[in-house]
N, CA, C and O atoms as a Tinker XYZ file with bonds, in Angstrom:
   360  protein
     1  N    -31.620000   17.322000  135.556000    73     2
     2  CA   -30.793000   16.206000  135.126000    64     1     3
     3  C    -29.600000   16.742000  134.337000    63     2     4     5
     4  O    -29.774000   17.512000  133.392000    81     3
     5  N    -28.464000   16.362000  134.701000    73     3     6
     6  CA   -27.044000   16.510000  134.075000    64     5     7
     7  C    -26.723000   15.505000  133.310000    63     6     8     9
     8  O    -26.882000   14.319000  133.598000    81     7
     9  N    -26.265000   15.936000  132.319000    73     7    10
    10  CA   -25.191000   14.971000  131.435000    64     9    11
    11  C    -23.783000   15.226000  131.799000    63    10    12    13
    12  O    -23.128000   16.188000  131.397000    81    11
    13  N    -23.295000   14.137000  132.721000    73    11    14
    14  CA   -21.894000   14.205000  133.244000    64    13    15
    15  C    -20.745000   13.056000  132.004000    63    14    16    17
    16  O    -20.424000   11.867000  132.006000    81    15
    17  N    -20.572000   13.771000  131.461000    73    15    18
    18  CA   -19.243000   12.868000  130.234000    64    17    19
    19  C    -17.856000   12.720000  131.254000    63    18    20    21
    20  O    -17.147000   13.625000  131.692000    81    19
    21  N    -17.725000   10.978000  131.496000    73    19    22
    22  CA   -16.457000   10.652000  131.549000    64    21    23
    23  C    -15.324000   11.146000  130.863000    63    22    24    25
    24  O    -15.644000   10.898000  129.700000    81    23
    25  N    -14.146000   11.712000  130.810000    73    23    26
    26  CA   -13.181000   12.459000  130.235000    64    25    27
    27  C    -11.947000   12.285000  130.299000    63    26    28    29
    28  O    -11.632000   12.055000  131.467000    81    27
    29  N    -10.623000   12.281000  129.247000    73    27    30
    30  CA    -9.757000   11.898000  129.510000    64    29    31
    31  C     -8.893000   13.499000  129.604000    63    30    32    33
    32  O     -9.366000   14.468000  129.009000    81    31
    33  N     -7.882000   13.590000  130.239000    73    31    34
    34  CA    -7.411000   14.782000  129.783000    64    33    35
    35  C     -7.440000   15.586000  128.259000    63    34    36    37
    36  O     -6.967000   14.844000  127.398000    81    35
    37  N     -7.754000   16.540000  127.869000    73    35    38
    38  CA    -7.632000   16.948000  126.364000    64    37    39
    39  C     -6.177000   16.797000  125.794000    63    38    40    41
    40  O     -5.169000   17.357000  126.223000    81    39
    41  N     -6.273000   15.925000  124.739000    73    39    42
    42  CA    -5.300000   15.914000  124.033000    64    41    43
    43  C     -5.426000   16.366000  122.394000    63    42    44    45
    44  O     -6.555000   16.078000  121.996000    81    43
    45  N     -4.785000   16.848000  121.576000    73    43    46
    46  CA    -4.964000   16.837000  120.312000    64    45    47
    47  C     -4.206000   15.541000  119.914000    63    46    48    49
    48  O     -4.552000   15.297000  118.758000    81    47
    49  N     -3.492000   14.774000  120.266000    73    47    50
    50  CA    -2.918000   13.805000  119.776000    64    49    51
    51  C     -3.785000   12.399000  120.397000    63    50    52    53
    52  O     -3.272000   11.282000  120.476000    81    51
    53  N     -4.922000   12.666000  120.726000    73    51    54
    54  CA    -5.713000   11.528000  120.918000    64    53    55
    55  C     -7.303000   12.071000  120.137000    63    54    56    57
    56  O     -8.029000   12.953000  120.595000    81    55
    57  N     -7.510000   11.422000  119.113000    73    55    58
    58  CA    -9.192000   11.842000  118.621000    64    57    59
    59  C    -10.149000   11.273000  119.633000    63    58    60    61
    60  O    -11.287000   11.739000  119.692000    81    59
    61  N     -9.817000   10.414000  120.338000    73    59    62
    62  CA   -11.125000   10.078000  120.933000    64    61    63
    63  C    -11.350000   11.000000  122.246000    63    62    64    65
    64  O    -12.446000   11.114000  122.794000    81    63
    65  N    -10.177000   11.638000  122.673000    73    63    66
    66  CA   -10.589000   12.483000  124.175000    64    65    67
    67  C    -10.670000   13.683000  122.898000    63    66    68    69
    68  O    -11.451000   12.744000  122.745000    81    67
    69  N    -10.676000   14.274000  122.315000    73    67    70
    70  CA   -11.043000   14.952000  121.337000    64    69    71
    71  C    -12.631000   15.458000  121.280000    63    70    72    73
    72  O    -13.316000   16.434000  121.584000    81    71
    73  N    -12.749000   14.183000  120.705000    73    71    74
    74  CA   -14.075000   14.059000  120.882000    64    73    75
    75  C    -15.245000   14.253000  121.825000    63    74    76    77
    76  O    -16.124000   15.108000  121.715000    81    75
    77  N    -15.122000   13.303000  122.798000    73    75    78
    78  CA   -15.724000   13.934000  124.013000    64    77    79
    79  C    -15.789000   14.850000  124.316000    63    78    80    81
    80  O    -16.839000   15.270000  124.801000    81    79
    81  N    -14.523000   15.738000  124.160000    73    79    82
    82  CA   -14.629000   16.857000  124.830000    64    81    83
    83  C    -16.091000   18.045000  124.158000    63    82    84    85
    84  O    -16.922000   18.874000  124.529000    81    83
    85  N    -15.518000   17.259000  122.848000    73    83    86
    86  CA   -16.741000   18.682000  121.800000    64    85    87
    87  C    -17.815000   17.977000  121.835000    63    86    88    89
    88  O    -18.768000   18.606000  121.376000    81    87
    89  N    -18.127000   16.698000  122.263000    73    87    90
    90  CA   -19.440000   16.310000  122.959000    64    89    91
    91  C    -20.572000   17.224000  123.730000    63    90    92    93
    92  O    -21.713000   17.672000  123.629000    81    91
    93  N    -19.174000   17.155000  124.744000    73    91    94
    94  CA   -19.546000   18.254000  126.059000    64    93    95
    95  C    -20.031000   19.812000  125.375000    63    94    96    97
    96  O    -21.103000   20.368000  125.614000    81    95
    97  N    -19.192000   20.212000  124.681000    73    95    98
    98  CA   -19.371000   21.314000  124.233000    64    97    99
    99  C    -21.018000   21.664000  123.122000    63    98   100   101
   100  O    -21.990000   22.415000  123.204000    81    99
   101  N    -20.587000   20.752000  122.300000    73    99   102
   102  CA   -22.066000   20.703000  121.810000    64   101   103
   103  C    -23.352000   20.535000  122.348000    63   102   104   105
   104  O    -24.318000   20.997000  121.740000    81   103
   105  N    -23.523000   19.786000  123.672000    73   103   106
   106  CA   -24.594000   19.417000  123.947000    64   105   107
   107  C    -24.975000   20.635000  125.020000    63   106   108   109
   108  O    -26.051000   21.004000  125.491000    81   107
   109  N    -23.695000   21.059000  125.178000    73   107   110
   110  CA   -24.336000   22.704000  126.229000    64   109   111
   111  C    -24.795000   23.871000  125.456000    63   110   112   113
   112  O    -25.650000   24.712000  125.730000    81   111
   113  N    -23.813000   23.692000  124.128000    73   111   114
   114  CA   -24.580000   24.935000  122.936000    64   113   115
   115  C    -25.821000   24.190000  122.701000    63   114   116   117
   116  O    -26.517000   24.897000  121.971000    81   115
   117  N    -26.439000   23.068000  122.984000    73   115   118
   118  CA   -27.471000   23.051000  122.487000    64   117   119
   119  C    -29.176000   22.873000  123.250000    63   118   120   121
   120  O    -30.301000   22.516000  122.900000    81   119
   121  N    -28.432000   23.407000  124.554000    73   119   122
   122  CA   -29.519000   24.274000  125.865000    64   121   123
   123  C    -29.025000   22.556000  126.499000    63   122   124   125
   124  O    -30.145000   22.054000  126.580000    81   123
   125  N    -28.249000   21.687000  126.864000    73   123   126
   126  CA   -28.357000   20.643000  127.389000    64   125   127
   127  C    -27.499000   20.812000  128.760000    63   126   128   129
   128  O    -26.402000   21.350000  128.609000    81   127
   129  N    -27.780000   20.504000  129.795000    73   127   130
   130  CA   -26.697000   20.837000  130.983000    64   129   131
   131  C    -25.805000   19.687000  131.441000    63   130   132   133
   132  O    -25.992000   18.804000  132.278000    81   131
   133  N    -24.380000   20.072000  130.327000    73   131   134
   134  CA   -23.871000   18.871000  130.163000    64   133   135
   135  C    -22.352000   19.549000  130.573000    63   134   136   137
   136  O    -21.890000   20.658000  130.304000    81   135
   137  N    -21.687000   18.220000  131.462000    73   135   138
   138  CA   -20.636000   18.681000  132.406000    64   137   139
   139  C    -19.564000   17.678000  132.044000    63   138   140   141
   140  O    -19.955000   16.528000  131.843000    81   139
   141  N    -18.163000   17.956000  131.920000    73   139   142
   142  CA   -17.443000   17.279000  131.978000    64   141   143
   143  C    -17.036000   16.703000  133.164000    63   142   144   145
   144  O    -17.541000   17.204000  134.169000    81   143
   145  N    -15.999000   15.477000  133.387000    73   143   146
   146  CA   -15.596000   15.042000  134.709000    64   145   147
   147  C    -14.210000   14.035000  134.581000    63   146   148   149
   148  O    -14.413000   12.882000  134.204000    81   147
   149  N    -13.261000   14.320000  134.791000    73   147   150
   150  CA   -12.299000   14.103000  134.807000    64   149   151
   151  C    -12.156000   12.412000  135.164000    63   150   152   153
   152  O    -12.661000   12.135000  136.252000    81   151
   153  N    -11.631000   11.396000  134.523000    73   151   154
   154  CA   -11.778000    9.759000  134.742000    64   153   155
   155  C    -10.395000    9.540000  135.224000    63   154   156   157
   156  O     -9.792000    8.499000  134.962000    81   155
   157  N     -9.909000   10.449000  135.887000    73   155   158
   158  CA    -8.575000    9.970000  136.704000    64   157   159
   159  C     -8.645000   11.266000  137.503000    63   158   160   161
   160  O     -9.492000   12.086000  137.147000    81   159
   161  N     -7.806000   11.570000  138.607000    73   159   162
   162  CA    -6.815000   12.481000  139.528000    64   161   163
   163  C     -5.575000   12.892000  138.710000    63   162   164   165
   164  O     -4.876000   12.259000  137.919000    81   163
   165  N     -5.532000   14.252000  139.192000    73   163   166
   166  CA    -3.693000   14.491000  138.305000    64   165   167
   167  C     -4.029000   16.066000  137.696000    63   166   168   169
   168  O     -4.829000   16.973000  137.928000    81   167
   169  N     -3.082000   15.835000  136.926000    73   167   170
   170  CA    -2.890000   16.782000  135.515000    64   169   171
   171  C     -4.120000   16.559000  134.632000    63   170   172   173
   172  O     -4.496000   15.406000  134.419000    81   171
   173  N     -4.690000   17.488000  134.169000    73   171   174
   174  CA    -6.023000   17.477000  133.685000    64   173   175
   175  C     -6.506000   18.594000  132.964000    63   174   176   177
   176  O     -7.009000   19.489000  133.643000    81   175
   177  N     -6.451000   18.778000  131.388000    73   175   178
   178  CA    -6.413000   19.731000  131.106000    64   177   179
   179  C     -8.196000   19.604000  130.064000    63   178   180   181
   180  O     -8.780000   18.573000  129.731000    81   179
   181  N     -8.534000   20.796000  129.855000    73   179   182
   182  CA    -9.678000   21.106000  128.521000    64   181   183
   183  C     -8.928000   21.598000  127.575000    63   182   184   185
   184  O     -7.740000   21.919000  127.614000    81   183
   185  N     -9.764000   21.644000  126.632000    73   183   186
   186  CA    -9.651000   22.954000  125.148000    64   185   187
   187  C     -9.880000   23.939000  125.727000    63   186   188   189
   188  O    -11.058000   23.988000  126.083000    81   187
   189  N     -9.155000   24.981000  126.068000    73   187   190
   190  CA    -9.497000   26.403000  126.255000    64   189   191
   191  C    -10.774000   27.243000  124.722000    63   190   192   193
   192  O    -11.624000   28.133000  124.760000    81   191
   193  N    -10.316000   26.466000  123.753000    73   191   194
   194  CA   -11.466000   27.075000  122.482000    64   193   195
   195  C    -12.789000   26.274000  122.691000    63   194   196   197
   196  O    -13.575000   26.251000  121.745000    81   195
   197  N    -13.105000   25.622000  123.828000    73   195   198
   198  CA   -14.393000   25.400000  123.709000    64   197   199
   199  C    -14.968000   25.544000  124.877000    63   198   200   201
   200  O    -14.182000   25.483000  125.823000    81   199
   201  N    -16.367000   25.759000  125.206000    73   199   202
   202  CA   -16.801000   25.974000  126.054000    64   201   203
   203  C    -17.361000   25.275000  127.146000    63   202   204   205
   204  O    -18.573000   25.267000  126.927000    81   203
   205  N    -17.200000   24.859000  127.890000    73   203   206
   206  CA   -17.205000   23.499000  128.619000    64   205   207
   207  C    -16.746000   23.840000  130.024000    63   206   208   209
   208  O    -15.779000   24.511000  130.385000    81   207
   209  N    -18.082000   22.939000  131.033000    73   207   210
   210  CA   -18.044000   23.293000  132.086000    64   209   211
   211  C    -17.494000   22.121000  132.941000    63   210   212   213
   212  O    -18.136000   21.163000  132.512000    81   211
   213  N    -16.788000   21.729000  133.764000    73   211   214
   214  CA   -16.273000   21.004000  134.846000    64   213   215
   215  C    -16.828000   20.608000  135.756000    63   214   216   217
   216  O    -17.255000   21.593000  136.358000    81   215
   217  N    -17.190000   19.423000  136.423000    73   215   218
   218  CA   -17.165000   19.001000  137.808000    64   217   219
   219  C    -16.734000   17.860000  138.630000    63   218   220   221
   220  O    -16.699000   16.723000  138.159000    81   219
   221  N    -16.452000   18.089000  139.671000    73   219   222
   222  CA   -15.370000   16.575000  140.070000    64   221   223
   223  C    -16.391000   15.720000  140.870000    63   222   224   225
   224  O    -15.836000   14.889000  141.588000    81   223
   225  N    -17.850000   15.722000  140.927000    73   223   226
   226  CA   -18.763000   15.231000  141.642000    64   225   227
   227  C    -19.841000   14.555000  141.116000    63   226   228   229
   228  O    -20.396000   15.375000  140.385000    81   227
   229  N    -20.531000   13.367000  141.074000    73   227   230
   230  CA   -22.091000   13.163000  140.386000    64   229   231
   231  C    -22.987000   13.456000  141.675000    63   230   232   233
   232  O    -22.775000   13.486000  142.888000    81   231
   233  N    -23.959000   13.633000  140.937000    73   231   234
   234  CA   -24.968000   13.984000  141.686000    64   233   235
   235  C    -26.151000   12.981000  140.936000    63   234   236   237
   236  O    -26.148000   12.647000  139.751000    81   235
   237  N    -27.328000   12.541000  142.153000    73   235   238
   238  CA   -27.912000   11.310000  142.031000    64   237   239
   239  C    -29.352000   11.188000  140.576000    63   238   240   241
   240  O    -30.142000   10.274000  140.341000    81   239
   241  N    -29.149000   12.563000  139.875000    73   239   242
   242  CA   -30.282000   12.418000  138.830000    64   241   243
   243  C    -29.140000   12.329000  137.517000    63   242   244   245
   244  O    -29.574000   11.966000  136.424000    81   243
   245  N    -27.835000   12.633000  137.646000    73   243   246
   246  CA   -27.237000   12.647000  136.716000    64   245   247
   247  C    -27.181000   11.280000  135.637000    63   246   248   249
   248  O    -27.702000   10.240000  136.038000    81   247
   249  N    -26.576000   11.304000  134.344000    73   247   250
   250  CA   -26.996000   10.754000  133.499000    64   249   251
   251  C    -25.453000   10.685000  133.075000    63   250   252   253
   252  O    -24.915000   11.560000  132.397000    81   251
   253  N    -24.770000    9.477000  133.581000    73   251   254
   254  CA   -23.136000    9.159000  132.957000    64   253   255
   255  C    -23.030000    8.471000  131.410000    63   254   256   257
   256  O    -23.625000    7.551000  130.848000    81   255
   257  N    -21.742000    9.597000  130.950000    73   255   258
   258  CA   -21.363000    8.655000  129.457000    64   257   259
   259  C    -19.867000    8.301000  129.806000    63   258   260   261
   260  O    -18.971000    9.143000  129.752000    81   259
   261  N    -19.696000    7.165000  130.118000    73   259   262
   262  CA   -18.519000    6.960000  130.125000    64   261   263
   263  C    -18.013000    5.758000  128.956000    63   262   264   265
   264  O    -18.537000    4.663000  128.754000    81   263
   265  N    -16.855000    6.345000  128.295000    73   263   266
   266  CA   -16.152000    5.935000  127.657000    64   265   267
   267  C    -16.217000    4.137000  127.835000    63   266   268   269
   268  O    -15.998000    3.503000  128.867000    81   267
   269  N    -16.600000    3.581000  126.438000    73   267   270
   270  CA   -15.886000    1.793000  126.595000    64   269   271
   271  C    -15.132000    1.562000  127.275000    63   270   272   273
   272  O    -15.308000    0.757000  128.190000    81   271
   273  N    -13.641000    2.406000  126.994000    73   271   274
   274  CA   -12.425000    1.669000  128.120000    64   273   275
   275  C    -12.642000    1.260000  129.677000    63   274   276   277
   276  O    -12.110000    0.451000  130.438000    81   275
   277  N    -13.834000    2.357000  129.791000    73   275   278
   278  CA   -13.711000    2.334000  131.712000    64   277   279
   279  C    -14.738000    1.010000  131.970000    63   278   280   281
   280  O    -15.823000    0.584000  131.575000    81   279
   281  N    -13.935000    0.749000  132.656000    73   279   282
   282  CA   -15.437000   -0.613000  133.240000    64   281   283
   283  C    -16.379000   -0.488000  134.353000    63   282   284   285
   284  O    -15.951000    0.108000  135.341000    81   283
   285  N    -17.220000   -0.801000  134.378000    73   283   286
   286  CA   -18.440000   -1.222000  135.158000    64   285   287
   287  C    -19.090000    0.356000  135.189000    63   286   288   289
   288  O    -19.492000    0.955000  134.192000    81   287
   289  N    -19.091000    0.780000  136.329000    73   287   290
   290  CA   -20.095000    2.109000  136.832000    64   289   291
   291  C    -19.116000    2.512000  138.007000    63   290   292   293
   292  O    -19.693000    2.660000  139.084000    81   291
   293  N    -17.816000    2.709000  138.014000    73   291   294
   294  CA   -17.454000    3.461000  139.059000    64   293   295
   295  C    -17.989000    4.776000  139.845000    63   294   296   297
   296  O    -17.806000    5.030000  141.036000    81   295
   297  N    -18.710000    5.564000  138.871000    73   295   298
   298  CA   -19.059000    6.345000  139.984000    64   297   299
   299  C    -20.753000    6.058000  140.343000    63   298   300   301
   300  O    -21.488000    6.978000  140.702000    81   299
   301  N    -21.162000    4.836000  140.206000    73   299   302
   302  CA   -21.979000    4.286000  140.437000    64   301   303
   303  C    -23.645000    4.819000  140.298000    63   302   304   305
   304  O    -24.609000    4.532000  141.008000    81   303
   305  N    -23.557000    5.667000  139.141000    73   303   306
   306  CA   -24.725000    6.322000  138.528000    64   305   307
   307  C    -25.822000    5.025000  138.450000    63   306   308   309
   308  O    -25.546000    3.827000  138.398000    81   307
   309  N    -27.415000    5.794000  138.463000    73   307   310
   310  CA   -28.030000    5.487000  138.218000    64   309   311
   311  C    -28.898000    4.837000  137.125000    63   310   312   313
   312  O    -29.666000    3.875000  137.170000    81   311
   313  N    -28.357000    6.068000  135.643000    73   311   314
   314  CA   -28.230000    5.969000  134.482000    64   313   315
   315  C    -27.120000    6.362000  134.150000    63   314   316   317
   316  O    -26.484000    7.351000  134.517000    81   315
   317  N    -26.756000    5.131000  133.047000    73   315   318
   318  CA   -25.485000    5.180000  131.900000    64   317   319
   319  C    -25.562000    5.504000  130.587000    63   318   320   321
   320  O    -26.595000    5.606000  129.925000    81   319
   321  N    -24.510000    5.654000  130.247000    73   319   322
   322  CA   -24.432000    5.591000  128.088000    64   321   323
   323  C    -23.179000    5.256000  128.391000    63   322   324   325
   324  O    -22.290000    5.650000  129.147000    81   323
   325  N    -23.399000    4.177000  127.361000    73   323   326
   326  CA   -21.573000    3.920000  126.894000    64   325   327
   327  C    -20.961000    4.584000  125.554000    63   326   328   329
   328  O    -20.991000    3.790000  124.613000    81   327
   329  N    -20.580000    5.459000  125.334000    73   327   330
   330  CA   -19.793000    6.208000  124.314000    64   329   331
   331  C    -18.549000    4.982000  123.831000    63   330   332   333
   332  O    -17.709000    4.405000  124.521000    81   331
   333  N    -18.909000    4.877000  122.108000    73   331   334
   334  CA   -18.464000    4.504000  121.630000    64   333   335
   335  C    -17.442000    4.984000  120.434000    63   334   336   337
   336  O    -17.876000    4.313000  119.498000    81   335
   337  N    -16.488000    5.645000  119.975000    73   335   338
   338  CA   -16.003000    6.326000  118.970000    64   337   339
   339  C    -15.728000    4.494000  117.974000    63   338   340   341
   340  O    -15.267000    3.359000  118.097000    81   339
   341  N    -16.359000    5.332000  117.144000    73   339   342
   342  CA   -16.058000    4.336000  115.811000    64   341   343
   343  C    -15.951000    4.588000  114.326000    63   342   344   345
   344  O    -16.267000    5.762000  114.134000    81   343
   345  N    -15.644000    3.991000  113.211000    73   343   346
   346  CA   -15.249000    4.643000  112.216000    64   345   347
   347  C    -15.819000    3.790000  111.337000    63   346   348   349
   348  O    -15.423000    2.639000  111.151000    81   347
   349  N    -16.995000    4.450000  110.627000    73   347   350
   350  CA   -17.825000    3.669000  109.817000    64   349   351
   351  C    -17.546000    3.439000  108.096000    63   350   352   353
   352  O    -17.174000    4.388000  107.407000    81   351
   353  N    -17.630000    2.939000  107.883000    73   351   354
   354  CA   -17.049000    2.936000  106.163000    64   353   355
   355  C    -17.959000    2.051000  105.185000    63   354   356   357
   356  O    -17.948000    0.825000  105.288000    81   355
   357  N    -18.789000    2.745000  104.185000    73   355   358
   358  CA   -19.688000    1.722000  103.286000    64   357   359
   359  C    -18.792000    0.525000  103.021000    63   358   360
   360  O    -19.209000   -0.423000  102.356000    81   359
């Protein structure tokens, strides 16, 4: 089973594709086989400082996190997570 993370291109001027990205990264430092996947065609870049693996395909045991913005289940996974970035404050 893969953890395939919906992804926006890496930006530093966006925290939330930020984020994801070191999602990805963390959950592979942490023995998890977790793949990024690009949520558009185009120009498409990573963090070169993190370690993070790519794929442009799901495969049918995979386990999608796609971002709130995107709607429904486009790539029509079996299992979802909806990734939420939020900012908590007592």
């Amino acid at each position: 089973m893969r953890l395939v993370i919906s992804a926006r291109s890496y930006s530093e001027q966006k925290g939330g594709h930020m984020v994801l990205h070191k999602l990805a990264a963390v959950l592979l430092e942490q023995g998890f086989d977790a793949w990024l996947r690009p949520d558009t065609p185009g120009n498409w870049h990573i963090n070169p400082l993190l370690r993070t693996q790519v794929t442009y395909e799901s495969q049918p045991d995979d386990v999608v996190i796609y971002h709130t913005s995107i709607n429904g289940n486009p790539w029509g996974a079996s299992r979802i997570i909806r990734w939420m970035l939020y900012r908590w404050a007592p």
